[in-house]
N, C-alpha and C positions, 0 to 999 in steps of 0.2 A: 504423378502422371508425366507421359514425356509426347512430343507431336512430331511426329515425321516430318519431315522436310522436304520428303518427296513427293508423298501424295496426301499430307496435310492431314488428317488422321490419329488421334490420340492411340493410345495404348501406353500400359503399366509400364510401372520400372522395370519392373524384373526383366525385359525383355530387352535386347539389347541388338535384334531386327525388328523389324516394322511386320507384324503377324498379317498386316493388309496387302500388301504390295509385296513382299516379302523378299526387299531387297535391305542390303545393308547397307544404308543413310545414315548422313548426319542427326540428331537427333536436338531436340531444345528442350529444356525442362521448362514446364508450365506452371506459371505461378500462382500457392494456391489461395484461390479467391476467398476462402475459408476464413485466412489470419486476414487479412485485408478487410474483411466484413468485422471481424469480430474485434479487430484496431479499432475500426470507427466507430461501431456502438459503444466500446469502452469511454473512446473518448465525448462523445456523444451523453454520459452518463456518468461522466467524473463530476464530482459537485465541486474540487475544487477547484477546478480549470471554472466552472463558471463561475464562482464565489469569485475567483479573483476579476474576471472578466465584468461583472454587472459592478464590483469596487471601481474598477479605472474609470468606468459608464460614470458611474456617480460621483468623482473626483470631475471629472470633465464638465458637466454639467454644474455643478456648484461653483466651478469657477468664473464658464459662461456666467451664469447668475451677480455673481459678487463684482465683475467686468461691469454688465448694465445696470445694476444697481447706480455703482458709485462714479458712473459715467455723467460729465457735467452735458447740457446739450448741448449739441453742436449751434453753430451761429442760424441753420439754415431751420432749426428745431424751433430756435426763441425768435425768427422773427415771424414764421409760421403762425407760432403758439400767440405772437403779440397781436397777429391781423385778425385772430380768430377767437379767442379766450380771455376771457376775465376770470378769478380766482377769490376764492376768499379768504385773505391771509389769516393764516393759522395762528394764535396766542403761542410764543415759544418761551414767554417767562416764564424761569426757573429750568427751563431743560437743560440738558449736558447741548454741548456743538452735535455730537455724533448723531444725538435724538432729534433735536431741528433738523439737521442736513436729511435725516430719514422721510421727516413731516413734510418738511417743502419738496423736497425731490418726488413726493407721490403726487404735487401739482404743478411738475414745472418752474418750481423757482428752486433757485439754490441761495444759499447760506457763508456771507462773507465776515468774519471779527474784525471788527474797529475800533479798539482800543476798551478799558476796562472804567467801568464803575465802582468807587466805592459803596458800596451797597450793604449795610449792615441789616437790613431785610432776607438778606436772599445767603445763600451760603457761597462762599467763592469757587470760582469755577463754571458758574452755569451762568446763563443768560437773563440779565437786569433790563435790557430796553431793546428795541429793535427799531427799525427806519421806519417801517408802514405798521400801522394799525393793527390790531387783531380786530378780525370783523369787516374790514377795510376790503371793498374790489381794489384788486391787482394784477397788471397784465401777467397772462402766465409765462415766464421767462425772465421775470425779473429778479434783480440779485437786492435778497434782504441783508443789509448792514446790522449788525448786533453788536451792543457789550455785554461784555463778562463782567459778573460780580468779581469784585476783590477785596482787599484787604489791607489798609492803607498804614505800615508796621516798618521802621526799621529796629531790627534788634540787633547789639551791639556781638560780636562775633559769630552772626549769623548771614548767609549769604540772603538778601531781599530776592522777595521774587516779583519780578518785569515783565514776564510772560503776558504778550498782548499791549504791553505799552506801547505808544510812540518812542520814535527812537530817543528822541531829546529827552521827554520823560525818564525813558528805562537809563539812561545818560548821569541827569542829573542825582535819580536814588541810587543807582551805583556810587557816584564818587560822592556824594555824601556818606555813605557805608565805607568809604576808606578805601574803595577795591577797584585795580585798573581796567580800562575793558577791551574788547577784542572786539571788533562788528564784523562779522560776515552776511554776505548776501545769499537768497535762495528765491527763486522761484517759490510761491506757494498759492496752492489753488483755494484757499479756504479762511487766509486771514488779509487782509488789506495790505496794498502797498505802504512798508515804512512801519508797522508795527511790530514787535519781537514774535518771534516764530517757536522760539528755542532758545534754553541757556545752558549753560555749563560750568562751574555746578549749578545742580539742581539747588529751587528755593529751600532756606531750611540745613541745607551743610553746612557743615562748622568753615570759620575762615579764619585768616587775620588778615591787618590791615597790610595793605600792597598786596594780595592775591588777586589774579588777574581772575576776571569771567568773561568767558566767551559766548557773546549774546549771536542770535541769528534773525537776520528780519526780512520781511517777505520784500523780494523785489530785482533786479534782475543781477546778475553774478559781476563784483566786478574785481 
């Protein structure tokens, strides 16, 4: 289809005057609405334009999620939670950190390690004692103190594992183990100021004596 420009008027291709006005004008080719409609319901009906589409949706929203999940409250949260809330601390003997931090975070309290228990009860790794009560009212907002079970071993060309100790502790079974050490500092939101965060190598590598380990313990960078 082509539209006159003179007196605005369609008429066919083939024509190469204006059959209406029947003068010889410029003419414009009209664009046809056809492919244009039937663009959009294709796209309109691709599944995978939207398979991909509802995928980015639900990348975006699980992250939102994993964001407030593991979001500690803010200060203006716990003292809110502290003028208003009492809570009933949760038993977190024997759980992993990651299980606690889940348990308390659904009432407002969050979950800090303070160094480790020999605990031949419990298996190493999980949580031997805690600051408050299970069963105990606690304001909501308050930071529960835990230790970690452990495992009280040095074995002669094996690197010991510190994780959680105090620093002087993880200090002293290092260089009794024969091995020099490295301290670095880190910020960390989840073990106590001055307890080991990280080592390197891991408990358990093979070593010999004067191999340095590079320990990490929670507290500000210096």
């Amino acid at each position: 289809m082509k539209k006159c420009s003179g007196c605005g008027k369609y008429f066919d291709d083939k024509y190469d005057v204006c059959p209406s006005c029947g003068q010889i004008c410029p003419v414009v080719n009209v664009v046809d609405l056809t492919k244009v409609k039937r663009y959009h319901f294709n796209f309109m009906h691709n599944k995978k334009i939207w398979i991909t589409v509802a995928a980015v949706i639900a990348v975006a929203v699980m992250a939102v999620i994993c964001i407030a999940v593991h979001r500690k409250p803010d200060e203006a949260e716990i003292i809110r939670a502290e003028d208003e809330d009492m809570v009933k601390m949760p038993d977190l003997s024997g759980l992993t950190y990651d299980e606690a931090y889940s348990l308390c975070r659904m009432q407002l309290l969050y979950v800090e390690i303070k160094g480790i228990i020999y605990d031949t009860q419990k298996a190493p790794g999980v949580i031997a004692a805690q600051s408050a009560e299970a069963g105990s009212d606690i304001a909501a907002g308050s930071v529960i103190y835990v230790n970690m079970s452990g495992i009280k071993e040095i074995e002669k060309g094996y690197v010991p594992d510190v994780m959680y100790m105090s620093l002087d502790d993880a200090k002293q079974v290092l260089s009794e183990s024969g091995l020099q050490i490295d301290v670095r500092y880190e910020f960390s939101d989840s073990v106590a100021k001055g307890y080991v965060t990280s080592q390197m190598p891991a408990a358990k590598d093979k070593c010999k004596d004067g191999d340095k380990v590079t320990i990490t313990v929670s507290g500000e960078d210096k």
